[in-house]
N, C-alpha and C positions, 0 to 999 in steps of 0.2 A: 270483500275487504282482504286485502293481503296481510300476511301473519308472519312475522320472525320465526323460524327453523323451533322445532318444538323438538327435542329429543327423547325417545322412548327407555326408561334408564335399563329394559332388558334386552334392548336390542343392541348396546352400543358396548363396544372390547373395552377390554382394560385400558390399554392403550391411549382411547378417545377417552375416558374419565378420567386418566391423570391431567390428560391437559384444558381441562375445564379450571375456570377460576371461579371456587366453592365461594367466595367472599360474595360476588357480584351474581352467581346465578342464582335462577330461581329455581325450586321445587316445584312442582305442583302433582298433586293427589285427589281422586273424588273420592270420599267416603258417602252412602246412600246406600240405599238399599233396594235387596232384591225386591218385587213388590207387583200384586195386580194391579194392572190400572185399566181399568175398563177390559173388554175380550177384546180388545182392536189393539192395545199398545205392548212393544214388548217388557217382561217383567224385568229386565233393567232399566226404565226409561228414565228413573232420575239416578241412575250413575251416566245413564247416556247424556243426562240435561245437564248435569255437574261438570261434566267433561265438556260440553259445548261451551258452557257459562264462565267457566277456567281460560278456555282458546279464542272464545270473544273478545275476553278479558286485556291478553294478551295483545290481540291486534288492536284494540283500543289504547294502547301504552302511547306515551308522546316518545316522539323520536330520541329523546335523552336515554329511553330503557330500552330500544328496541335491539342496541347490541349484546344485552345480556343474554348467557347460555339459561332456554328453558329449560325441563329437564321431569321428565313428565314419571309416573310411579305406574304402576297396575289398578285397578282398582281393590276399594276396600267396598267390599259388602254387611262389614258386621254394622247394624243400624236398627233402630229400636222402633218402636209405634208404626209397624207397617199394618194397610188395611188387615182384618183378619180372616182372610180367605187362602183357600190352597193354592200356595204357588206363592207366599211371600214367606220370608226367614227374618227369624226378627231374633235380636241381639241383647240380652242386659243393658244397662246404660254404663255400667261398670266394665264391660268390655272394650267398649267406644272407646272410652277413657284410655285405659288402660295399652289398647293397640295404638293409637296415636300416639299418646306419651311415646311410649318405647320405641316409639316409629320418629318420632319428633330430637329424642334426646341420639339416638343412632346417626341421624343427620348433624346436629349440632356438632357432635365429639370429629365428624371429618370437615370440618369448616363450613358446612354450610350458615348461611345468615339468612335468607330466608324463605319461607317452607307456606306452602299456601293448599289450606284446605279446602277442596270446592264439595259441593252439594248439591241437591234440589230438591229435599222432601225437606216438608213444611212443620212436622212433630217439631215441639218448643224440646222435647226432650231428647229428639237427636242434636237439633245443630247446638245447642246448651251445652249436648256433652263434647262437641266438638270446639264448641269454645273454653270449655273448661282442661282438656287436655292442652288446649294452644295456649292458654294463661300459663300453665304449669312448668310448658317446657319454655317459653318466651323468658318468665322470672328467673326460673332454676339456671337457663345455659344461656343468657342473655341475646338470643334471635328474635326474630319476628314469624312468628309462627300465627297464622292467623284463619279463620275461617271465614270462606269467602263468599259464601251468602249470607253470613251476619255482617259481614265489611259492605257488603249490597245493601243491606236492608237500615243501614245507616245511613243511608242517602236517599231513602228512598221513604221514608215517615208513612210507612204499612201499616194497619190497621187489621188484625187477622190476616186471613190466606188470600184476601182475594185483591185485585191486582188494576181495577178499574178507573182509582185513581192517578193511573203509572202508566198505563197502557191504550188506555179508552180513547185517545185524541189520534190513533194512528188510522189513517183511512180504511175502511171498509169494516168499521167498528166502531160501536159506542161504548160510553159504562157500564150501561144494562145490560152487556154481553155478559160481562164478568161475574155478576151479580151467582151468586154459589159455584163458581165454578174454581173447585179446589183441591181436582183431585180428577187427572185425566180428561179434563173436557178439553174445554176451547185452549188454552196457554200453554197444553204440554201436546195436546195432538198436533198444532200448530207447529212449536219449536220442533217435534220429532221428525212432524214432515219435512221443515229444511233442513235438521239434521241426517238422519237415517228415513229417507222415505221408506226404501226398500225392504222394512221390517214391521210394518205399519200394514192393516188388515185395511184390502177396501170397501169395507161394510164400514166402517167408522161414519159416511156420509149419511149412513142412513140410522143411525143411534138417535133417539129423541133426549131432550132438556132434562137431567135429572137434577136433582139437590136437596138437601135434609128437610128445608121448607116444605117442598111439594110434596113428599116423603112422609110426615107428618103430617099433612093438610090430608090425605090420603085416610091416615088412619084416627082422622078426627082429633089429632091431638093439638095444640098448640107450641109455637117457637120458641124456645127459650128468648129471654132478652137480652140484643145485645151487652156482653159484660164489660164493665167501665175499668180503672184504673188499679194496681197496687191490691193489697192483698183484700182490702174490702169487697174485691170482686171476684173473689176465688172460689165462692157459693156457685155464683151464676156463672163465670167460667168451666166452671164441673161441671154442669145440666149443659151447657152449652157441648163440651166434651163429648158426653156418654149420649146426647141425641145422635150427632157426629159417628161418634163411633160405634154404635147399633145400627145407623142405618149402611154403614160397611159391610157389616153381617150379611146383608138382605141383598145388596148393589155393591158394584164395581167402580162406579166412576161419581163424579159428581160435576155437572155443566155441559157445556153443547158442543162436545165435538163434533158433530157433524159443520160446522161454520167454519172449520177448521180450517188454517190453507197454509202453503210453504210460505208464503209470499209473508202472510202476518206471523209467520214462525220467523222467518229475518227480523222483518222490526220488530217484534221482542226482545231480538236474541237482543240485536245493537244497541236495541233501549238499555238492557238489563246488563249486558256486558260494560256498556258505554259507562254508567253509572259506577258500576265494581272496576274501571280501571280508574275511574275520578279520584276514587278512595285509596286504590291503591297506588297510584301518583304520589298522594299526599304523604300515606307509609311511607316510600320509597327516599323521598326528600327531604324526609323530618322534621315533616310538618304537623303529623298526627305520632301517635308512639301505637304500640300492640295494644294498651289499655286504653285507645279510644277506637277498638275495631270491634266492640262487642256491641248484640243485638238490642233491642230496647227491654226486651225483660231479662238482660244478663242480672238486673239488680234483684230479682226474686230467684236465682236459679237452682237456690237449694230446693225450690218444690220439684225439681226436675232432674236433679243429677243425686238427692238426696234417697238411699237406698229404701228408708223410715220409711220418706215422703211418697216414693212413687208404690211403694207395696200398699198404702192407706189408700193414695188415690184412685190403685188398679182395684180395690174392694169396693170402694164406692162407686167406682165404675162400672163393674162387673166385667172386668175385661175380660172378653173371650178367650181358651186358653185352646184353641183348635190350627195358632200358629206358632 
């Protein structure tokens, strides 16, 4: 799919930035983090996804946006709840915040109007805090500052991390592929391959089906149950968490990269992209405003962005402190 001129904002003179029109162009920035994802993927793979997910995005624009100046950032690495193995760097939630912001309101003060955050790790308490910086500076300096996997996942009626009911109809897959896979399997080996094959270990075809289920069935334990809605469910979402994230401790990935292929890395992308440019269509037209780009649990997200909140939750978790 062909794509409007995306420009790199450190590659390009002074010269070529005065005559951009700041009103009509877009921003765009991947915040994610650095992070293991199985021993087959590289440990940027979701700044590499966020940056795909951003330029899908893009080329999915109807022809009314496609003459606007893109206008593309470096990446941001600070990002919180990565697995905790060596080789990932994991960030406060308060930092997230806080670089955006100040990343957000810089842009505003030179005319920019609107600034688009992309991603692709699944922690409630990174893209949270990337939604909570883009409320901040959106209100304070009147733009549209927005994060573009929760502007995604508005269109897309997700259900946890996994991606079956969104993805599972695209040939040479079913649902049952999806089923735990949320963390370097099937969906990110996939996209990496049509993205960056060239950084991609090719032993990945031959990695077996991991996931916390099996993981646990392993060691005699039993599944946490599925957790239901709103804060009544913030018992069983913690158990569900800390199984999650002890069996990170142990394993790298979680689902079947070896099923992996470029071909279902495209329709993902297009699926996933096609979807974030619907929405952001709608932004763009004013049709929707900044405060209807936030994810489904934007309405609980003091348990996420709340300093209290996440130190309580990190004890009850026993979060690993080895990253």
């Amino acid at each position: 799919m062909t794509s409007p001129e995306i420009l790199r904002w450190e590659t390009i003179t002074k010269k070529r930035f005065d005559e951009i029109d700041r009103a009509r162009a877009i921003v765009l920035v991947t915040c994610s983090p650095l992070e293991v994802h199985g021993p087959h993927l590289p440990l940027g793979a979701d700044l590499l996804e966020g940056e795909g997910l951003s330029e899908r995005m893009v080329a999915h624009l109807p022809e009314a946006h496609r003459d606007r100046t893109f206008l593309k950032l470096p990446f941001i690495y600070a990002a919180s709840d990565p697995v905790p193995q060596p080789g990932s760097l994991r960030f406060r939630v308060s930092t997230i915040i806080a670089v955006l912001e100040d990343l957000g309101r810089s842009l505003a003060a030179q005319g920019f109007k609107n600034v688009v955050v992309s991603n692709f790790h699944g922690s409630p308490r990174h893209f949270v805090a990337i939604e909570a910086a883009c409320d901040k500076v959106s209100k304070a300096c009147g733009i549209n500052m927005v994060g573009l996997f929760s502007l995604m996942l508005t269109r897309l009626e997700v259900e946890g991390s996994e991606l079956g009911h969104v993805l599972g109809h695209v040939p040479g897959v079913t649902p049952e592929d999806f089923v735990g896979d949320t963390h370097g399997g099937l969906v990110e080996t996939s996209q990496l391959l049509a993205l960056h094959p060239e950084l991609i270990d090719p032993d990945y075809k031959d990695l077996p089906r991991r996931d916390v289920d099996r993981w646990l069935a392993e060691k005699g334990e039993t599944k946490p149950d599925k957790p239901g809605a709103g804060l009544a469910a913030l018992p069983q979402m913690l158990k569900s968490f800390k199984a999650g994230l002890h069996y990170f401790v142990e394993e790298t990935y979680s689902g079947q990269p070896g099923k992996a292929s470029p071909e279902l890395g495209e329709a993902f992308l297009d699926i996933l992209g096609g979807k974030a440019a619907e929405a952001m269509t709608d932004l763009l037209d004013g049709k929707i405003s900044a405060e209807d780009c936030h994810s489904p649990v934007w309405k609980i997200r003091h348990l996420f962005v709340n300093e209290t909140a996440i130190r309580t939750s990190n004890w009850i978790l026993k979060y690993p402190e080895n990253v």
